[in-house]
VMD Tcl script that builds the backbone (N, CA, C; Angstrom):
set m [mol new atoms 432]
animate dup $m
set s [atomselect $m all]
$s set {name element resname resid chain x y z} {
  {N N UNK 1 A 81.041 96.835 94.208}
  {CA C UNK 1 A 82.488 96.846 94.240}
  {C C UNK 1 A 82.930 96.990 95.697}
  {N N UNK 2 A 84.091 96.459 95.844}
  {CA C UNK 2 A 84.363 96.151 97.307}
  {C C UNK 2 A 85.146 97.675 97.680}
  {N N UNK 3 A 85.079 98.039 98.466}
  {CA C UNK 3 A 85.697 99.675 99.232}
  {C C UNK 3 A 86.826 98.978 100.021}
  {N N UNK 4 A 87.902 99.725 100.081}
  {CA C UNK 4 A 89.330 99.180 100.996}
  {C C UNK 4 A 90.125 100.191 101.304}
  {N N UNK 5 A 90.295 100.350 102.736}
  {CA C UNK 5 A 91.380 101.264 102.791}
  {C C UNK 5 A 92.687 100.792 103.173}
  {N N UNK 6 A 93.550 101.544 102.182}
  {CA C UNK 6 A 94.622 100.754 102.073}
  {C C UNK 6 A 95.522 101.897 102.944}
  {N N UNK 7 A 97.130 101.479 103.699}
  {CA C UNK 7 A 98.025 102.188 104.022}
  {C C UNK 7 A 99.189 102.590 102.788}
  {N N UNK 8 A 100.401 103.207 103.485}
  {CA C UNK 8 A 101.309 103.342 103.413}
  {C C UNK 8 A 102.378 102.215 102.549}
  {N N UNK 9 A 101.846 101.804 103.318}
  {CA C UNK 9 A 102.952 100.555 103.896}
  {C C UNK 9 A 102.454 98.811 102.819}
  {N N UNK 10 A 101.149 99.251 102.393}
  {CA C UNK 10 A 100.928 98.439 101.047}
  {C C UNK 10 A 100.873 99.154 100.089}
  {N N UNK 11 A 100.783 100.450 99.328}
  {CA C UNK 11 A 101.012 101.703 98.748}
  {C C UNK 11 A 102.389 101.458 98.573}
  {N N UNK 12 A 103.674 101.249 98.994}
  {CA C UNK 12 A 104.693 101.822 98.698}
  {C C UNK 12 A 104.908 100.094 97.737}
  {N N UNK 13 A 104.369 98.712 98.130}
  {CA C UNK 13 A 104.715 97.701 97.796}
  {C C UNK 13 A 104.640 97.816 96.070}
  {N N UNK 14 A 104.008 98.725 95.528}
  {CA C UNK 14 A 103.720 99.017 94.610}
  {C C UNK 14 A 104.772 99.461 93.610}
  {N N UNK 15 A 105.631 100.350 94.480}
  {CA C UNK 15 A 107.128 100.720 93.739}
  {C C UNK 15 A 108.617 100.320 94.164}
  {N N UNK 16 A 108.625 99.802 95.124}
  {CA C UNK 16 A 109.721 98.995 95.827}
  {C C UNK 16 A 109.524 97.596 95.843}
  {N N UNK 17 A 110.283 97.475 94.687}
  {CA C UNK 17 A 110.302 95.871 93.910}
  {C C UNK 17 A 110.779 94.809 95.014}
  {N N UNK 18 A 111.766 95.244 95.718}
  {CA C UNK 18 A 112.517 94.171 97.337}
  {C C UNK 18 A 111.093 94.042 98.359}
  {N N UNK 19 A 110.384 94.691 98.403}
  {CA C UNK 19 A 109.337 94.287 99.642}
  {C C UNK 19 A 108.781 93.224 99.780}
  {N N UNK 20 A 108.927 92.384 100.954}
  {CA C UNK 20 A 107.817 91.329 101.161}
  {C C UNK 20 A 106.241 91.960 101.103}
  {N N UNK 21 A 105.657 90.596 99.925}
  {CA C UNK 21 A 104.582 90.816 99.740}
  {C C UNK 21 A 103.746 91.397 98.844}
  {N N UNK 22 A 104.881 91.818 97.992}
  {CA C UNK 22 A 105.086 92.645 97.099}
  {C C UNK 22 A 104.094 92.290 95.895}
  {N N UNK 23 A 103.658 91.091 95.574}
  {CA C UNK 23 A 102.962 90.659 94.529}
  {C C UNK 23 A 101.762 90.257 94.910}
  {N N UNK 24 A 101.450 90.248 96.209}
  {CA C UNK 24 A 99.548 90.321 96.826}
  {C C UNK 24 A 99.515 92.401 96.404}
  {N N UNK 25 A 100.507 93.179 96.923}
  {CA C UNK 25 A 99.842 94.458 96.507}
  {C C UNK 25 A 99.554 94.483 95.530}
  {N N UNK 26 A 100.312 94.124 94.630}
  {CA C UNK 26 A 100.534 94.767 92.987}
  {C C UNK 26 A 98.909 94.096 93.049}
  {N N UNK 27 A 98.461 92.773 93.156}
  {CA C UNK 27 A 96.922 92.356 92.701}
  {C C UNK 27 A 96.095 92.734 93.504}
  {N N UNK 28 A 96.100 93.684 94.541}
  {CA C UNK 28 A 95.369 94.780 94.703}
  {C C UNK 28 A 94.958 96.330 94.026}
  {N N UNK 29 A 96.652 96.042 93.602}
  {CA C UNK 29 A 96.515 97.672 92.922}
  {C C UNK 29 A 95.721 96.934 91.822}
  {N N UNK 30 A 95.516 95.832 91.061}
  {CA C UNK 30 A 95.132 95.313 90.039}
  {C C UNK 30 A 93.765 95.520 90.188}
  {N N UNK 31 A 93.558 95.001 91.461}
  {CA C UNK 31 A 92.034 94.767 91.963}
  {C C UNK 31 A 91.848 96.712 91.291}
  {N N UNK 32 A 91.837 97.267 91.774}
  {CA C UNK 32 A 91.836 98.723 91.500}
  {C C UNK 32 A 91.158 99.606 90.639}
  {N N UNK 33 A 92.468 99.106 89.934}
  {CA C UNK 33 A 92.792 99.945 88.044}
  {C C UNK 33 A 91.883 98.861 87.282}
  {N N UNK 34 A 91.216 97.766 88.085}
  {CA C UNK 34 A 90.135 97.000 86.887}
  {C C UNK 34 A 88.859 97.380 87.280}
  {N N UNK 35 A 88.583 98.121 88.694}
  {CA C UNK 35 A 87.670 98.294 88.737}
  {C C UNK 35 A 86.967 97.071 89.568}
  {N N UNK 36 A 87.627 96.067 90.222}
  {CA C UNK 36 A 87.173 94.887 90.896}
  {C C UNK 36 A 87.075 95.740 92.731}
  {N N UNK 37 A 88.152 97.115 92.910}
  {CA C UNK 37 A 87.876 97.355 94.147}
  {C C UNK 37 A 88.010 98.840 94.131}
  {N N UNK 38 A 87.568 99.446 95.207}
  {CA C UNK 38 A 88.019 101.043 95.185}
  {C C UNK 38 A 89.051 101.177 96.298}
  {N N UNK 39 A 90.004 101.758 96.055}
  {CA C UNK 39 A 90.848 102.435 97.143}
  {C C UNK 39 A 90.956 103.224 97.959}
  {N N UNK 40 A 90.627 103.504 98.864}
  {CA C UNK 40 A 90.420 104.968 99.489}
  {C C UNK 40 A 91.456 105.415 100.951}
  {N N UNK 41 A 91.913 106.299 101.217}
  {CA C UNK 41 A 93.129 106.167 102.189}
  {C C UNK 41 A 92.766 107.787 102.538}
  {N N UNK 42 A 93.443 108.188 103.583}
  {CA C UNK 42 A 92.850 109.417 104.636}
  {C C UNK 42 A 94.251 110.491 103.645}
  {N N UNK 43 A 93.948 111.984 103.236}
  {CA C UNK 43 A 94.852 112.428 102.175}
  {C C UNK 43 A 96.324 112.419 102.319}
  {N N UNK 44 A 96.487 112.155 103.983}
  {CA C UNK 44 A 98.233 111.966 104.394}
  {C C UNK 44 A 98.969 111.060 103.834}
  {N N UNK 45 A 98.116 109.834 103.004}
  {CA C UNK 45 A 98.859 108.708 102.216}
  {C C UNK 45 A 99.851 109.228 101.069}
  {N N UNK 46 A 99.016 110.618 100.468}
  {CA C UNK 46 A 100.003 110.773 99.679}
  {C C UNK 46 A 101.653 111.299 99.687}
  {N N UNK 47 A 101.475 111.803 100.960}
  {CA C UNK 47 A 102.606 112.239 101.491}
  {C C UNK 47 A 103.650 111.729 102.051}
  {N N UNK 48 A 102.675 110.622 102.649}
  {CA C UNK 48 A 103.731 109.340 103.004}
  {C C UNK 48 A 104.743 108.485 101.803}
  {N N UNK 49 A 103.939 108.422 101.052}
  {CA C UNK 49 A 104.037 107.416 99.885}
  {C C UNK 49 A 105.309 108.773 99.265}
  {N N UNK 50 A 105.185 110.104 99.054}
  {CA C UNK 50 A 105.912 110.892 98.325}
  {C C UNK 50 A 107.646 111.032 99.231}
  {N N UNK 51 A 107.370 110.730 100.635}
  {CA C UNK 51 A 108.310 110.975 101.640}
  {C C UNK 51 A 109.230 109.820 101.677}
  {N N UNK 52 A 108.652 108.420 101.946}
  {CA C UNK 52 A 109.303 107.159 101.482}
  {C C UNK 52 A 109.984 107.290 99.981}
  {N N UNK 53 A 109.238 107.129 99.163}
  {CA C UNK 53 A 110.124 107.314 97.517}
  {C C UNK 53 A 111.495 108.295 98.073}
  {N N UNK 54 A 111.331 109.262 98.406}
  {CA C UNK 54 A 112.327 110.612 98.717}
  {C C UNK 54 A 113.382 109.098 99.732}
  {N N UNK 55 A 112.932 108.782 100.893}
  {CA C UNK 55 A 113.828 108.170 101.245}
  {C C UNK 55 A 114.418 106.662 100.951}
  {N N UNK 56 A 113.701 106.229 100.093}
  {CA C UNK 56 A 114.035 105.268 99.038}
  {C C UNK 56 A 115.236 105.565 98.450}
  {N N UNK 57 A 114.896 106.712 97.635}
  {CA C UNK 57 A 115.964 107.108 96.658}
  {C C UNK 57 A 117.360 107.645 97.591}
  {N N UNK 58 A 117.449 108.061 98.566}
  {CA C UNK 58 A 117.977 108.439 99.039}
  {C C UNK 58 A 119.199 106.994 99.209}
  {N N UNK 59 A 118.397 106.560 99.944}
  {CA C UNK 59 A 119.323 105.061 100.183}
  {C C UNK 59 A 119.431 103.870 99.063}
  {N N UNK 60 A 119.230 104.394 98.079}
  {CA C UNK 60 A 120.093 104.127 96.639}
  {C C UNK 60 A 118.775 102.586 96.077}
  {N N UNK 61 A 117.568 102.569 97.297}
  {CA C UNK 61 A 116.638 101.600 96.449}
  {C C UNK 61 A 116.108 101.738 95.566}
  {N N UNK 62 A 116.229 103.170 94.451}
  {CA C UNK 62 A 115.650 103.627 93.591}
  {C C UNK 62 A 116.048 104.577 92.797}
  {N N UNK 63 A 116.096 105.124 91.974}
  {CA C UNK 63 A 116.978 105.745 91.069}
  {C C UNK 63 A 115.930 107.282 90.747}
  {N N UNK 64 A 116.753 108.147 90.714}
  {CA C UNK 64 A 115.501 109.913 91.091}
  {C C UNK 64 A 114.457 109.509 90.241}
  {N N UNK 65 A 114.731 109.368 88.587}
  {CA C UNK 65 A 113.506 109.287 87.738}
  {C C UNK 65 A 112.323 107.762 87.890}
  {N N UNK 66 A 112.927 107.118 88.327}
  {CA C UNK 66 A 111.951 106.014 88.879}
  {C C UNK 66 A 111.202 106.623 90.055}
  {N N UNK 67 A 111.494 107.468 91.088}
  {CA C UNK 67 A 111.420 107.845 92.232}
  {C C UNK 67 A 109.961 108.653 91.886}
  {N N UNK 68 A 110.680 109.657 90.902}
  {CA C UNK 68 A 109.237 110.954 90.423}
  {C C UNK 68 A 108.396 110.239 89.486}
  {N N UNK 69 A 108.449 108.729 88.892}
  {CA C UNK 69 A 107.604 108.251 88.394}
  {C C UNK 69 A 106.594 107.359 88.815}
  {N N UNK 70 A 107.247 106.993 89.964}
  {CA C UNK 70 A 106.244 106.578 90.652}
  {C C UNK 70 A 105.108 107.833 91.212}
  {N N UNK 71 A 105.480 108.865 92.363}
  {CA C UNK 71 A 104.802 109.731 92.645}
  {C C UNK 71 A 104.201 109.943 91.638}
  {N N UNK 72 A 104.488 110.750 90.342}
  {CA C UNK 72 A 103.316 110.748 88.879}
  {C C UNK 72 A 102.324 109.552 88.738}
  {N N UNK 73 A 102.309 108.508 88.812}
  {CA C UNK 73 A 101.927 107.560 88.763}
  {C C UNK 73 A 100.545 107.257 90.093}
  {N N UNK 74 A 101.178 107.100 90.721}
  {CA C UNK 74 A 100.459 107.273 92.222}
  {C C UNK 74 A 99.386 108.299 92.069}
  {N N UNK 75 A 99.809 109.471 91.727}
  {CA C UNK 75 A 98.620 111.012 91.955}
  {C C UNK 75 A 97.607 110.474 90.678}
  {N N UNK 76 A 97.975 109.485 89.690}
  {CA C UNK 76 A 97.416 109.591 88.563}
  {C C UNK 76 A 96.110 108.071 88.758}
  {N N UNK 77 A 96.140 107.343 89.961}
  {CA C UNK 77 A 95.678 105.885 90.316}
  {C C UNK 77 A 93.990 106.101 90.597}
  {N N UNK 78 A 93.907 107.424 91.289}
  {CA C UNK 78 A 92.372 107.526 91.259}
  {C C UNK 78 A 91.989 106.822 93.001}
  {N N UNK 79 A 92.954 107.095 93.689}
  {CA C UNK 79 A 92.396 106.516 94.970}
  {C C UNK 79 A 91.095 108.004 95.708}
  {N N UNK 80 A 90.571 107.266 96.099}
  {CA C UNK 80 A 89.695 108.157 97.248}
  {C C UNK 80 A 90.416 108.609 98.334}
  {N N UNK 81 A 90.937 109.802 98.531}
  {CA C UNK 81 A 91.498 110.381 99.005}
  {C C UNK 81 A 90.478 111.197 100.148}
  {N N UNK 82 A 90.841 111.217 101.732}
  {CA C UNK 82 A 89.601 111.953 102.608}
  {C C UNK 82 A 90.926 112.548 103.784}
  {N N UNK 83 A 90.043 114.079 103.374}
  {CA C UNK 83 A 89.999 114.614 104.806}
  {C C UNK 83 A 90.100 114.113 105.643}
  {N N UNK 84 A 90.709 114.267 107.019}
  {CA C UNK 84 A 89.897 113.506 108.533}
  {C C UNK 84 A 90.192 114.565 109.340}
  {N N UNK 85 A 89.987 115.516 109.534}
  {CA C UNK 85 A 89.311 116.567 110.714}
  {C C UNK 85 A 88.388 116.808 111.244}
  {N N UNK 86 A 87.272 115.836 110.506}
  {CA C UNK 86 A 85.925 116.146 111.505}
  {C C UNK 86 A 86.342 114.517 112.403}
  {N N UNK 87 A 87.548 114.287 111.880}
  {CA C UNK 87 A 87.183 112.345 112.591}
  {C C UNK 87 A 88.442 112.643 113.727}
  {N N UNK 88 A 89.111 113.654 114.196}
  {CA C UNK 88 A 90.631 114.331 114.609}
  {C C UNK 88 A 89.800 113.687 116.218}
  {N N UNK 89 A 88.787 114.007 116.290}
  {CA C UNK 89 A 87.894 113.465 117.695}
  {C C UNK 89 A 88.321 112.005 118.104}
  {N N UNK 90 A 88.567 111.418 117.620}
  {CA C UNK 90 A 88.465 109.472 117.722}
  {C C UNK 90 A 89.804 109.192 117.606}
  {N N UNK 91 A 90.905 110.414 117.217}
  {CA C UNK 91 A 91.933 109.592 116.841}
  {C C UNK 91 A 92.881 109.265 118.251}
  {N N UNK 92 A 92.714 110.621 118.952}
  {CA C UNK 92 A 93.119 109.938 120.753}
  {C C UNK 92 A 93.298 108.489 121.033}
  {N N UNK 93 A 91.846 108.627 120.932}
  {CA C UNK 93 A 91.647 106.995 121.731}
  {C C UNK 93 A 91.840 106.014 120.969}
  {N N UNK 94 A 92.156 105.759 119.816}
  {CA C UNK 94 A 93.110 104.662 119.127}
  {C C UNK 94 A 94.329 104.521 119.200}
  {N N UNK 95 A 94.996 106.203 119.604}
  {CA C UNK 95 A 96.711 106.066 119.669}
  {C C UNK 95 A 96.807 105.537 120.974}
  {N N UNK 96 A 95.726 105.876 121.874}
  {CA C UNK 96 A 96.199 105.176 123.558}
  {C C UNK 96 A 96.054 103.763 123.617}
  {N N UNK 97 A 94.872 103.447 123.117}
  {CA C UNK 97 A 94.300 102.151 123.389}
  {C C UNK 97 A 95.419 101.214 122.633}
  {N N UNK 98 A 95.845 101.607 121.685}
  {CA C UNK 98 A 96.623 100.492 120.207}
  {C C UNK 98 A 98.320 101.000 120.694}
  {N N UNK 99 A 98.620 102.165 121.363}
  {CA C UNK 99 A 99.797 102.464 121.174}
  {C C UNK 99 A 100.530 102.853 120.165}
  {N N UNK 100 A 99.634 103.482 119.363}
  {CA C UNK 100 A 99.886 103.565 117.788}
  {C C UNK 100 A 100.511 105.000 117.548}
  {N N UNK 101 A 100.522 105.697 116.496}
  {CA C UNK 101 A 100.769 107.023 116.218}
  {C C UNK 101 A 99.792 107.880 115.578}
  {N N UNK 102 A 99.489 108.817 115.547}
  {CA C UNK 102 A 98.226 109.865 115.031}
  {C C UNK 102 A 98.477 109.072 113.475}
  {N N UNK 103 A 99.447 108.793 112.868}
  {CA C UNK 103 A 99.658 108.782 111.402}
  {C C UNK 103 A 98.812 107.273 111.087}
  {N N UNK 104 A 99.125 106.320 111.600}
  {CA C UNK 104 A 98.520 105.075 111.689}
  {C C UNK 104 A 96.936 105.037 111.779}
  {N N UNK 105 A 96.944 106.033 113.261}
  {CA C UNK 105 A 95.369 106.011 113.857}
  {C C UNK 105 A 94.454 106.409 112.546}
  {N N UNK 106 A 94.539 107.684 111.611}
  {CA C UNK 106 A 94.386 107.921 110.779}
  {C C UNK 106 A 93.545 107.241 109.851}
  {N N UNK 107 A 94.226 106.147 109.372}
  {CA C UNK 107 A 94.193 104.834 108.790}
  {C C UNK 107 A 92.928 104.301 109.158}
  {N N UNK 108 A 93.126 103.864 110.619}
  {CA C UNK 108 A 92.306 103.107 111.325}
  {C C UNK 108 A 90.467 103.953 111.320}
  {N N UNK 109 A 90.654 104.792 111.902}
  {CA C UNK 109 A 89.751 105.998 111.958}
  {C C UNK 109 A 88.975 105.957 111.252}
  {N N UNK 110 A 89.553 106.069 109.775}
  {CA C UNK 110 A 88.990 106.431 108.628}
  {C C UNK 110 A 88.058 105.293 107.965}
  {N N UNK 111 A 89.062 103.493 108.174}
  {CA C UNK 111 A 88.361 102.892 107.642}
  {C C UNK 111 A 87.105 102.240 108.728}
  {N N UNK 112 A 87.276 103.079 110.066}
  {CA C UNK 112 A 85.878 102.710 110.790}
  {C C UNK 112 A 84.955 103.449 110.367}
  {N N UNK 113 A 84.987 104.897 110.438}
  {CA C UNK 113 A 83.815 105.665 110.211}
  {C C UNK 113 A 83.397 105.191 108.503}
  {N N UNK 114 A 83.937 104.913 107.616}
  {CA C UNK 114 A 83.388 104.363 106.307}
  {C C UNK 114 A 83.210 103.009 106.867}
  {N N UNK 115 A 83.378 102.213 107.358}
  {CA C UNK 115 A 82.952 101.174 107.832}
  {C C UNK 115 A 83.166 100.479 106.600}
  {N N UNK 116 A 84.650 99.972 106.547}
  {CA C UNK 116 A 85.303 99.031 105.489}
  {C C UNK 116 A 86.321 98.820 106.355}
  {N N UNK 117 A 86.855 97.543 105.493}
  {CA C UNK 117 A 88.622 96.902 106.036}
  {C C UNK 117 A 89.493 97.830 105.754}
  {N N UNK 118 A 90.721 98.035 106.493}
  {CA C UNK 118 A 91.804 98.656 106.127}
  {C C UNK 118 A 92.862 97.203 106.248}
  {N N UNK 119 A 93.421 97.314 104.862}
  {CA C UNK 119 A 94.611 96.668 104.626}
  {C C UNK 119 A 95.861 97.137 105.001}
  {N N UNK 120 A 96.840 96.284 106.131}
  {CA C UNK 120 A 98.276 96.777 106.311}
  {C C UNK 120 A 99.233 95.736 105.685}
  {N N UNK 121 A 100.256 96.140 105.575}
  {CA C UNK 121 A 101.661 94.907 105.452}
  {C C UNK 121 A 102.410 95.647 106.711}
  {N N UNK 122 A 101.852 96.652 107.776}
  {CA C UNK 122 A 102.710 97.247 108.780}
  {C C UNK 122 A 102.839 96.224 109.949}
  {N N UNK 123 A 103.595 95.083 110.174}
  {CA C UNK 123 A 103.406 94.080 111.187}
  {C C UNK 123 A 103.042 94.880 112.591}
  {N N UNK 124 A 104.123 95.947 112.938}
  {CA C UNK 124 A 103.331 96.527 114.467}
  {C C UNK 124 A 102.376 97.158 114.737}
  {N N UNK 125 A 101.813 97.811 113.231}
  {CA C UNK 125 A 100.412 98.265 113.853}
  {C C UNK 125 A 99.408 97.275 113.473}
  {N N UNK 126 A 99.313 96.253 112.729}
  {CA C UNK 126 A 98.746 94.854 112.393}
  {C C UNK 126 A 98.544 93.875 113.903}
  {N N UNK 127 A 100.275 93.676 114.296}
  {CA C UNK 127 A 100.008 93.477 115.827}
  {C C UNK 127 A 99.134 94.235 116.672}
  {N N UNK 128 A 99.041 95.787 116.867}
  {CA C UNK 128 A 98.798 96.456 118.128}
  {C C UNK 128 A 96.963 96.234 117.922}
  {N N UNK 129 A 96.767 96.166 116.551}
  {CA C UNK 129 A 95.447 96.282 116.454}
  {C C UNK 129 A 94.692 94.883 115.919}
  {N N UNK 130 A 95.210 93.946 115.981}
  {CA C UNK 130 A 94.612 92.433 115.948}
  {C C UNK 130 A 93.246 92.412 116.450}
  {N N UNK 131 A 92.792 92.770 117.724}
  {CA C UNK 131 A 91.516 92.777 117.902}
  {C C UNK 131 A 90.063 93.590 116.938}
  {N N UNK 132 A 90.917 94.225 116.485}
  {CA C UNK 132 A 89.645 95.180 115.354}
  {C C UNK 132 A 89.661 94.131 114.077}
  {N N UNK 133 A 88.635 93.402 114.047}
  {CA C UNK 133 A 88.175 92.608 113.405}
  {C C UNK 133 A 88.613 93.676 111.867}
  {N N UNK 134 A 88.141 94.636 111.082}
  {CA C UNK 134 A 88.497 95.414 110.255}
  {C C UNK 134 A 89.932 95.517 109.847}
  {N N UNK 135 A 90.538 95.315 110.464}
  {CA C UNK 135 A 91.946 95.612 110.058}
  {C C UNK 135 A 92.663 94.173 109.801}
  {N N UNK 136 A 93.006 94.415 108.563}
  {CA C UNK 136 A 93.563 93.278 107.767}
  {C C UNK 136 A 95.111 93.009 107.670}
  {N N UNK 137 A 95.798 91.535 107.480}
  {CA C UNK 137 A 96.753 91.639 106.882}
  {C C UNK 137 A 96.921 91.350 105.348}
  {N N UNK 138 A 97.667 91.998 104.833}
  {CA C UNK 138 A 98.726 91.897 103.246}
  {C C UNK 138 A 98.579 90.199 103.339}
  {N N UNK 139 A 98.894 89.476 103.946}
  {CA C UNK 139 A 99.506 88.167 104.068}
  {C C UNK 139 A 98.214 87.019 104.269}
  {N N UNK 140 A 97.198 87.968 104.571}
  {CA C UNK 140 A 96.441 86.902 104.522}
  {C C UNK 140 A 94.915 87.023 103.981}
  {N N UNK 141 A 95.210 88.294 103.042}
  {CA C UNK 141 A 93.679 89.319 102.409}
  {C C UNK 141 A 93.372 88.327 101.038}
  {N N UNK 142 A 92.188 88.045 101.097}
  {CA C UNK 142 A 91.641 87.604 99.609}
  {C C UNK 142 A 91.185 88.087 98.830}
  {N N UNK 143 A 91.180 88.594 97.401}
  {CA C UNK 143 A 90.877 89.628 96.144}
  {C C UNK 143 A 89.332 88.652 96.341}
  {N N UNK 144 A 88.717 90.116 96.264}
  {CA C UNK 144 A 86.904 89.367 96.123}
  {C C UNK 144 A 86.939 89.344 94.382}
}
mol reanalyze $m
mol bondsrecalc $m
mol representation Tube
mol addrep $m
């Protein structure tokens, strides 16, 4: 089974029906929940994913009980969820080199030391990090 670390930013495509791209995630999350891939994301995803919904709803893209059903939903998906404090070493030199943010680097970090792709739909950190062969786009990923 194929290992993938996924962001934020394809994570949320999942409950925000307006997103470009929106229907390559969902057949990832598919890939998933069939068991065709595993998910795995560094444990700050969930927080992200819980913080967006919060500001989703806020700006009226979502309605409260859709909002907490997704989060239920999400905690309930079975992603591989990791620590990264022994990896807090490496994340420096990705935010300098990429111009990125600790939250991104994260991402990146994580799916080097497991040594898998990380999937984005985030165009500027997709841009900053084009050269890392590993790091994928939403727009142009193929379901194995």
């Amino acid at each position: 089974m194929k290992r993938l670390v996924v962001d934020a930013s394809v994570a949320l495509k999942w409950y925000l029906s307006d997103e470009e791209h929106g229907e390559k995630a969902l057949d990832i999350l598919d890939g998933h929940v069939s068991d065709r891939l595993s998910l795995l994301a560094p444990a700050l995803l969930e927080f992200e994913v819980a913080n967006a919904l919060i500001i989703a709803k806020r700006r009226g893209r979502v309605g409260e009980e859709d909002a907490l059903k997704a989060m239920e939903g999400f905690a309930d998906l079975g992603i591989g969820f990791y620590p990264l404090a022994h990896l807090f070493k490496r994340m420096p030199a990705y935010c300098d080199h990429h111009n990125i943010s600790a939250y991104d680097a994260a991402y990146i970090v994580l799916a080097d030391d497991l040594k898998v792709d990380l999937l984005t739909a985030d165009k500027r950190l997709f841009n900053s990090t084009r050269k890392l062969k590993f790091v994928k786009w939403i727009g142009e990923f193929g379901m194995p």
